[in-house]
N, C-alpha and C positions, 0 to 999 in steps of 0.2 A: 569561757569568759576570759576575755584580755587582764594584762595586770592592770589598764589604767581601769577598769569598770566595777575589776576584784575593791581596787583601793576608793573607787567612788563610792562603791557598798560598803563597804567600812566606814567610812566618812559618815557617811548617812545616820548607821547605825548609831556613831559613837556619837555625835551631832547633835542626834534624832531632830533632822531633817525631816520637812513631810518630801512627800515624794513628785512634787512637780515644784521643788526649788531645783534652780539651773546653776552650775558651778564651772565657771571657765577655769582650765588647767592652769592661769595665772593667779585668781581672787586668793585674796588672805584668807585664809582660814579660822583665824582672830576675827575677821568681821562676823562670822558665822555662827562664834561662839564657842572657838578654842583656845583651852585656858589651859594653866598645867595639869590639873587634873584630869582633864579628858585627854590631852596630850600623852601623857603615860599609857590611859587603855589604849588609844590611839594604836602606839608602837607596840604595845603588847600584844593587840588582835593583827597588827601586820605581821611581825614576827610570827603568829601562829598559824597565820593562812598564809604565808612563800616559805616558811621554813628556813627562818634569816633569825640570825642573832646582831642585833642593832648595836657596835661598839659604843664603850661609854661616853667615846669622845664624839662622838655622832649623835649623843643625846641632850638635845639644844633645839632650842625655839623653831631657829631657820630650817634645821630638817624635815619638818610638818608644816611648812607654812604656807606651803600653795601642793596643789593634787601635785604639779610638775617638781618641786623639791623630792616628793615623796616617791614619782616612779622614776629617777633622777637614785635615792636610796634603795631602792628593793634591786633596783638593776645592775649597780654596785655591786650589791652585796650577794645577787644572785650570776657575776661573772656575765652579764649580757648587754649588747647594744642596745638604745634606744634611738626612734628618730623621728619622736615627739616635738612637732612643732612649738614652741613656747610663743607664739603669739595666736594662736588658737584659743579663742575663747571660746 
């Protein structure tokens, strides 16, 4: 499993999405129903599935706010290229 699919299954979980909502790499993730509090499991379960420690300063709204901010963050922080179309929806 890729990291964007690792982080869509995350999403989902932390979400609790049913499983046949569709989520383009740009949609806010505030429309879905992320708030601060799921925002913290959010980056907690990311951090525990790449093996990433998410700086302080990096923990802010925009970081989580579309799938593409987020593998955009784990690719960062995990030293890799991406080259993730950001108009793919």
């Amino acid at each position: 499993m890729g990291i964007k699919e690792n982080i869509e299954k995350i999403i989902w979980n932390v979400l609790e999405l049913a499983k046949d909502k569709k989520l383009g790499i740009n949609d806010a993730l505030e429309e879905f129903g992320l708030d601060s509090l799921n925002s913290i499991q959010l980056i907690v379960q990311l951090e525990e599935t790449f093996n990433v420690i998410v700086p302080e300063n990096m923990l802010n709204k925009e970081t989580v706010s579309t799938i593409y901010n987020i593998i955009q963050l784990i690719t960062e922080m995990k030293g890799m290229q991406t080259n993730y179309d950001i108009t793919n929806k």
